[in-house]
N, C-alpha and C positions, 0 to 999 in steps of 0.2 A: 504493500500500500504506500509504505512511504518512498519507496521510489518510485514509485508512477507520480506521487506529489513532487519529486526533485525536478520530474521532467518535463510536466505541467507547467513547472513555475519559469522552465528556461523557456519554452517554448510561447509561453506569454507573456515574453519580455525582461524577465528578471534575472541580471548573470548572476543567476547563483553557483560555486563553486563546489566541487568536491569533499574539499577542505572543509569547509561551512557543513556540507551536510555531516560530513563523519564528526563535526563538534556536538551537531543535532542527536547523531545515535548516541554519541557519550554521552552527552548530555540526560538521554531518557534513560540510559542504561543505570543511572546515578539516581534517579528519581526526584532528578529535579523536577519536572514535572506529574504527578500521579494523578490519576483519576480523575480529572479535572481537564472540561474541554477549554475553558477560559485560559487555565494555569499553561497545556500546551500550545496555543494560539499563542500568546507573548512568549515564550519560550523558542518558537520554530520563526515566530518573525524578528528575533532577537540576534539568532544565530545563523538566518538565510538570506536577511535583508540589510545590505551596507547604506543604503542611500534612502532617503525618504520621498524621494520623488515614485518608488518603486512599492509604497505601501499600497493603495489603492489595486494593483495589479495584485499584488501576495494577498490581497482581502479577495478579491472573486476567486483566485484560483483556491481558494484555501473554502470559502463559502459551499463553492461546488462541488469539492470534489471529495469533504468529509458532510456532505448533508446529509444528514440520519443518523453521525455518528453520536450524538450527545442525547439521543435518544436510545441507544441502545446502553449505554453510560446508567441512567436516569432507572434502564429494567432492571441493570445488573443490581443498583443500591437497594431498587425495592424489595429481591429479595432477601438483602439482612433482616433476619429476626425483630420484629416489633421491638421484643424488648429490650436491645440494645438502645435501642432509641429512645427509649422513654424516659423521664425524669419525674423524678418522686414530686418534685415541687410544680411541673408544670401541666396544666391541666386545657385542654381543646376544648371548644364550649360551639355548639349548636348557632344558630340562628334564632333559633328560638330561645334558647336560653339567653341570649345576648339581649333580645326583645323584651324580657322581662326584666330586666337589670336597668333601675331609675337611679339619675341621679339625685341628688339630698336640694337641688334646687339652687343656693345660692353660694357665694363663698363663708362667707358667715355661719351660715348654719355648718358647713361642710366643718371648719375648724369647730365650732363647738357638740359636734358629734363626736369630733376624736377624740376632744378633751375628756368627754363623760364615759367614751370607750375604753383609755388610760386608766379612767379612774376604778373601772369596775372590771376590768380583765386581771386575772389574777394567773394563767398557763398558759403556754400555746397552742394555737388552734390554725386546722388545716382544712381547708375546701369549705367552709362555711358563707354565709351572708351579710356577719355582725360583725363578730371579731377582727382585731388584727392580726393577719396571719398570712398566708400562704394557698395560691391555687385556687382559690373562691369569688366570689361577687362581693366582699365588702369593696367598702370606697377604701378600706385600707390595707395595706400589705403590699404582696407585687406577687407575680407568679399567677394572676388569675383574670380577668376582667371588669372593670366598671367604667361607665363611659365621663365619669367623674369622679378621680378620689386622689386619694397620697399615699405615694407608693414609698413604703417601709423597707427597707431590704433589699438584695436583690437575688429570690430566686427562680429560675425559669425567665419563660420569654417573656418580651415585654410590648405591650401594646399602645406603648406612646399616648395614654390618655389623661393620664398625670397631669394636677394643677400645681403639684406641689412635692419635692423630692427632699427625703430624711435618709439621709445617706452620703458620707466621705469620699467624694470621686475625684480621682486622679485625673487630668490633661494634661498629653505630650504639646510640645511647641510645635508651630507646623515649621518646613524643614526647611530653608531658604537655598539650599544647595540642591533642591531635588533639579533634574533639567530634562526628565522625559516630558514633553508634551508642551514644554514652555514656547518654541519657538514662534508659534502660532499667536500664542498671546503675546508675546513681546514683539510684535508684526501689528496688533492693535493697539498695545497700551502705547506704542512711539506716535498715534493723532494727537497724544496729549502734550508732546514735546514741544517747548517754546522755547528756544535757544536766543543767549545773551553773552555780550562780552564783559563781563565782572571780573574783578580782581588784580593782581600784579601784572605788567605787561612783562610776558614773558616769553610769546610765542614768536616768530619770526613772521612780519606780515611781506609774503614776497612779494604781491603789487605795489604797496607802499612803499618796498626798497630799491624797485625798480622805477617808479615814478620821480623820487629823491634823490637817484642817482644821475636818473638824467637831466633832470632839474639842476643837480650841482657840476656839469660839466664831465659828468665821466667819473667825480669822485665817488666812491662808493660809501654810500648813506645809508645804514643799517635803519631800518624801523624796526620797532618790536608793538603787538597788542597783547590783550588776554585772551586767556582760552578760551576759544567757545564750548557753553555749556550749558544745560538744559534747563532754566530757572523753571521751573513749573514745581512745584513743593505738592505733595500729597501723604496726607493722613491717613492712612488704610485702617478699620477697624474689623475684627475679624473674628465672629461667631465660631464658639469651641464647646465642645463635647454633645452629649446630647442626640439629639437625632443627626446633627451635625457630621458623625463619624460615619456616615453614608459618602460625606462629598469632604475626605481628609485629602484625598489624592489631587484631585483638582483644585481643591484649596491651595494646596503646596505650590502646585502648578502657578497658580495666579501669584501668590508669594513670592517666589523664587525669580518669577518674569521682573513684578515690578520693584524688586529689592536690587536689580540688572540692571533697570531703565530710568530708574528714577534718583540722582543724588541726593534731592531733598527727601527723603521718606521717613519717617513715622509710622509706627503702627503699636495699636492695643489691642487686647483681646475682652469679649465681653462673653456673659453665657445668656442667650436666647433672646435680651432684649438689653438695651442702655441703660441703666441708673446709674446710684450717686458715685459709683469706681468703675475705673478699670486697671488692667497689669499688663504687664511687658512679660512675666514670666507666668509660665500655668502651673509650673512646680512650686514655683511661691506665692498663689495667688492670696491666699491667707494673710502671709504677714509681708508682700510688697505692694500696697496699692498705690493710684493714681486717682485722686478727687477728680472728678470731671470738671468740677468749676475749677480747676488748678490748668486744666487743657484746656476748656475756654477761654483762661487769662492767657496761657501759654502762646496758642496757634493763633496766630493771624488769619483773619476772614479771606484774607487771598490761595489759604491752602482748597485744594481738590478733596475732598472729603469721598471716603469710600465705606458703606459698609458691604459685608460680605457674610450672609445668612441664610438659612432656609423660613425664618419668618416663622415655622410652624413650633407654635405653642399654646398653651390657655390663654383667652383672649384676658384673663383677670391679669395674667401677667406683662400686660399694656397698660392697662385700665386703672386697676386698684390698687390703690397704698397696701405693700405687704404680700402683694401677689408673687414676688419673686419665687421661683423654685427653691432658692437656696439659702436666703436671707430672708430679715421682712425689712422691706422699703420703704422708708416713710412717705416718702414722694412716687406718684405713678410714674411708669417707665414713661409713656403719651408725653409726661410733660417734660422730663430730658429731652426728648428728641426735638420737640417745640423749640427747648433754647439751641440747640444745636442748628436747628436749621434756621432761628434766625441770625445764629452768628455766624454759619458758613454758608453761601448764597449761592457755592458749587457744594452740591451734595447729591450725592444717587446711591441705590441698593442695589447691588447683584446679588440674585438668586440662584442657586444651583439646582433649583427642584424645578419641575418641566413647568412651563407656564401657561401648561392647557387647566393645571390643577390647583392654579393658583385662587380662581373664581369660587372652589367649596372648599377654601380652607379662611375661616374669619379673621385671625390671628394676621393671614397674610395682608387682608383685603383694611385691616385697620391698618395698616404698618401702610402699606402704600398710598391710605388719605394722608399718613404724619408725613410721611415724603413728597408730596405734592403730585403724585402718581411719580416718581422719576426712580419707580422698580424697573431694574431691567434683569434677563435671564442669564444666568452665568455661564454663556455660549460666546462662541467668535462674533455671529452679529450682536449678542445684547451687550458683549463689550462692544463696539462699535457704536452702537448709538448709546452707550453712556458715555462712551471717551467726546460722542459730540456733544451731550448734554451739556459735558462738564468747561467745553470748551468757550461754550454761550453763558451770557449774564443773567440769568432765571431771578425773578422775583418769589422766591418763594412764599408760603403766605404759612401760619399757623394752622393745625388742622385742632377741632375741640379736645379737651382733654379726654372726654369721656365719651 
């Protein structure tokens, strides 16, 4: 099979070499790639493919000539034994079960349910509807479903419905050296490029030395300017953990492009929405913060302001004082963003989640009245028309707190 693919791929354009393939067969023989039709696909175009002009070709021949293979992949898993798979803590729930499962109505009520649930739980409890526990319908625990509650723990999978997380979680920084997939965005983020000659005149200007020279009869009249260089300054802000760790990869991507392109750059990290901190490290997000009114006094209104989110959370955690996941906030997130956007007059959101599903998620659809609609999708065109947004002088306007 896989030399019928070596010769498919030379014959559709691709010099792929000998050499290459036989790093391919070491390469599986090593298990670097296993069981995994994703994990071999970057693995075979890692070691087949020198030039990226030739990706697009290794994508059809590769497309067609393993079609069906990740379906047979997909029989062989199903049959491992059920119970390998299963976990004590996590529990699959019906449609109908799901349909039965109310939330408590408001955020109010929902914290003083836990409170009186603390008070009167005395053991732990698993698969129930009241208690906090594990694998059940309360609004509390994790491992189970409610389409509103606070998730306690973490066992089993998680259904992202949480208003509110009781739990010590760890964020890596994302990696400003990653460079697979950057080049593409740093091919958009340079519309943002505004080049100025600032600084010590250190450069050698040869027209000038050649205008000077003749001007002075033949003497030779050195000129010197400064360097040209990209005055454009931006503040990247940058949505971590969370449902977040879906788009870590592309995030990097975007990172790493404009830590390349940009010399003025800045960046923070926030989790799921702005309030009164941010950090520069997620290892020390505890005990190194950044007041945001210390970054409003800091940055000048002429910075490009970036944030970088999927938007998807409890819409309380916009709205209401204390909503926070992970703290309680005195001030609603709605009215951070208010001041930000009236002290930065370039500001836009990319998103990395598809933008067909941007319309039934609330969380998203308030975030982009506080942006003045200027969401764009974390794609090559939606960076494109942010980079022109950010280029233009927008009046942005405040959107209601609440």
């Amino acid at each position: 099979m896989l030399v019928r693919f070596f010769f498919e791929l030379r014959n559709a354009g691709v010099p792929v070499s000998l050499t290459e393939f036989l790093s391919l067969l070491q390469a599986l023989e090593a298990r670097v790639a296993f069981c995994s039709a994703e994990e071999f696909y970057w693995l075979a175009r890692l070691a087949l493919v020198k030039d990226e002009r030739h990706f697009d070709r290794f994508d059809r021949v590769f497309a067609e000539h393993f079609a069906g293979a990740e379906r047979l992949f997909q029989k062989l898993v199903a049959e491992v034994p059920a119970e390998w798979l299963q976990s004590l803590a996590q529990r699959l729930f019906t449609e109908e079960e799901r349909a039965k499962v109310e939330s408590l109505g408001s955020w109010d009520k929902l914290l003083e349910t836990l409170r009186k649930r603390l008070e009167e739980q005395k053991e732990r409890h698993e698969g129930g509807n009241k208690w906090v526990g594990t694998g059940g319908t309360s609004p509390f625990g994790s491992g189970g479903y409610n389409p509103e509650g606070i998730r306690i723990g973490n066992a089993g999978a998680r259904q992202r419905r949480a208003v509110k997380v009781w739990e010590a979680r760890e964020y890596r920084n994302f990696d400003d050296q990653r460079e697979l997939g950057t080049r593409n965005l740093k091919m958009a983020l340079r519309r943002l490029r505004k080049f100025a000659r600032q600084g010590a005149a250190d450069e050698l200007d040869l027209d000038g030395t050649i205008d000077a020279t003749a001007r002075n009869a033949g003497w030779l009249d050195l000129k010197l300017r400064p360097e040209r260089r990209n005055a454009v300054k931006v503040l990247l802000l940058l949505d971590v953990g969370g449902s977040m760790e879906d788009h870590v990869r592309v995030c990097e991507e975007l990172f790493s492009a404009a830590r390349s392109e940009f010399r003025h750059l800045e960046y923070f990290y926030f989790h799921n929405f702005i309030y009164e901190n941010l950090w520069k490290d997620n290892r020390r997000r505890h005990a190194e913060r950044t007041r945001t009114f210390d970054l409003l006094r800091t940055f000048n209104p002429d910075y490009r302001v970036i944030f970088v989110g999927d938007a998807a959370m409890s819409p309380y955690e916009i709205v209401q004082p204390g909503g926070s996941v992970e703290h309680f906030n005195e001030e609603a997130g709605s009215l951070w963003m208010q001041r930000m956007t009236a002290h930065f007059p370039h500001l836009v959101w990319l998103n990395p989640e598809p933008e067909e599903r941007w319309e039934w998620t609330p969380s998203i659809r308030l975030t982009q009245q506080l942006v003045s609609g200027r969401m764009f999708p974390l794609t090559l065109d939606g960076l494109d028309r942010a980079t022109a947004a950010l280029r233009r002088k927008p009046a942005l306007s405040s959107a209601p707190a609440g």
